[in-house]
C-alpha positions as CSV (number, residue, x, y, z in Angstrom):
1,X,0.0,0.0,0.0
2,X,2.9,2.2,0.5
3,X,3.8,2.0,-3.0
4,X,0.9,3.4,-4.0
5,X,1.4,6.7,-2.0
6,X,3.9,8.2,-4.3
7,X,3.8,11.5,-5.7
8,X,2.7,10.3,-9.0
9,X,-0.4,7.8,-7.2
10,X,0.7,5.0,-9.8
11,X,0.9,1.4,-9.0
12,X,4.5,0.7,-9.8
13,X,3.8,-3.4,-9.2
14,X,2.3,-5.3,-12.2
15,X,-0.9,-5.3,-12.3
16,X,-1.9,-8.5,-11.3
17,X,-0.8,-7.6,-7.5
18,X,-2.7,-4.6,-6.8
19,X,-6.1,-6.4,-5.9
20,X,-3.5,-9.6,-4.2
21,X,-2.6,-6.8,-2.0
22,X,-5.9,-5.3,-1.5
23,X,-7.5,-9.0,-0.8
24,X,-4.6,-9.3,1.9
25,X,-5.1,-6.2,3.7
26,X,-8.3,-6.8,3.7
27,X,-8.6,-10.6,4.6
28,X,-6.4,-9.6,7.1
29,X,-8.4,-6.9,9.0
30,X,-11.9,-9.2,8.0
31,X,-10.2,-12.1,10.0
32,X,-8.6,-10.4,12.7
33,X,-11.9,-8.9,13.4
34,X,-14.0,-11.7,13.0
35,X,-11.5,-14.1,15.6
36,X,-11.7,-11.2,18.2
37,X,-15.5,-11.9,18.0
38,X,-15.4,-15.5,18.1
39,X,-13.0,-15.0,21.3
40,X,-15.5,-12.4,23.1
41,X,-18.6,-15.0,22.2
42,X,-16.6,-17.4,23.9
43,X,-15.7,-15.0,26.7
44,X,-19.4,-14.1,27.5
45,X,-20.7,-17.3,27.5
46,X,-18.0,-18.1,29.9
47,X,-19.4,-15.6,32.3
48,X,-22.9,-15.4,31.8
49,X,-23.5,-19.1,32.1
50,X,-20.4,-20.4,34.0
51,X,-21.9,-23.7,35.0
52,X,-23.1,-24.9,31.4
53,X,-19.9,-23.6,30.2
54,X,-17.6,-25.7,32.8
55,X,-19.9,-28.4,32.2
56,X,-19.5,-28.4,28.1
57,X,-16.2,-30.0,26.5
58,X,-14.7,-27.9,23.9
59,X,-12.9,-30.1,21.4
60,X,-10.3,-29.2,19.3
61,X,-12.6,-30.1,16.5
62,X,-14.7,-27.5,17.2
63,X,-12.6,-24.8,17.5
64,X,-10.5,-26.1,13.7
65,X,-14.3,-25.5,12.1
66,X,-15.0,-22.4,13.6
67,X,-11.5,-21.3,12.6
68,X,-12.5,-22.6,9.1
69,X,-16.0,-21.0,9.0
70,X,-14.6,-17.5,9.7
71,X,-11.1,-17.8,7.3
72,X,-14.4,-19.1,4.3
73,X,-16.3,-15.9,5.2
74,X,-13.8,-13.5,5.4
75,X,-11.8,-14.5,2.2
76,X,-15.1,-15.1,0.5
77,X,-16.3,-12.1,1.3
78,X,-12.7,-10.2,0.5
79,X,-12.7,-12.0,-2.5
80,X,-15.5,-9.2,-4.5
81,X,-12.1,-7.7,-5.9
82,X,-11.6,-11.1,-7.9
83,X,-15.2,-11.2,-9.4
84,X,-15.1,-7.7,-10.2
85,X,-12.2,-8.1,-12.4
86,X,-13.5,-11.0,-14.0
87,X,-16.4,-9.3,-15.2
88,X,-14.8,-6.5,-16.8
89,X,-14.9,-4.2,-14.4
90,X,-11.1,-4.7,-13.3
91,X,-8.1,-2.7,-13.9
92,X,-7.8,-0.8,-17.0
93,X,-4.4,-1.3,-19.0
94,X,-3.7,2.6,-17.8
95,X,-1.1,1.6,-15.5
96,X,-3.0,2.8,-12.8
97,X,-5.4,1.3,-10.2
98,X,-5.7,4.6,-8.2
99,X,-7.5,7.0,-8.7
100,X,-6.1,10.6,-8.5
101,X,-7.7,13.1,-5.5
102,X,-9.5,14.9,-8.1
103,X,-10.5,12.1,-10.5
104,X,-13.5,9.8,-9.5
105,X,-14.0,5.7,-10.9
106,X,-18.0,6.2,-11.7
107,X,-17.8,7.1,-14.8
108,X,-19.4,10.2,-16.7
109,X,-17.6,12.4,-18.8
């Protein structure tokens, strides 16, 4: 993402890694977010019903499909930048992938 703030606000990577970078910043922050939830869910039943809780195994198994359920949804979700650019509404062969302050990606004239 740094290379991206230049003066100039051209991707100077090919082209093929500017949405890889964007899907891993943002799979990152999606997952990161969506563990610290799982972890509080787990945390408030632990206090709210402390008896059922103690009482309740928690099996690795569990816990390895939860962990699968939330790295699905996040990289499914992060993955929009993928099936934008295979329907044509991807990079253009500009050389750039930013847009300029003053310059806006909905179209018009």
């Amino acid at each position: 993402m740094a290379e991206a703030a230049t003066a100039s606000m051209t991707w100077p990577l090919p082209l093929v890694l500017c949405p890889l970078a964007n899907f891993c910043f943002y799979s990152s922050v999606y997952l990161s977010s969506l563990f610290l939830a799982a972890l509080s869910v787990e945390r408030y039943l632990g206090v709210a019903f402390p008896v059922f809780y103690e009482a309740r195994r928690r099996r690795p198994r569990r816990a390895a499909a939860a962990s699968g359920v939330i790295w699905l949804l996040a990289c499914s979700h992060c993955s929009v930048v993928f099936v934008a650019e295979a329907q044509g509404g991807g990079l253009s062969s500009g050389g750039s992938s930013i847009s300029s302050p003053g310059s806006s990606n909905l179209g018009g004239s």
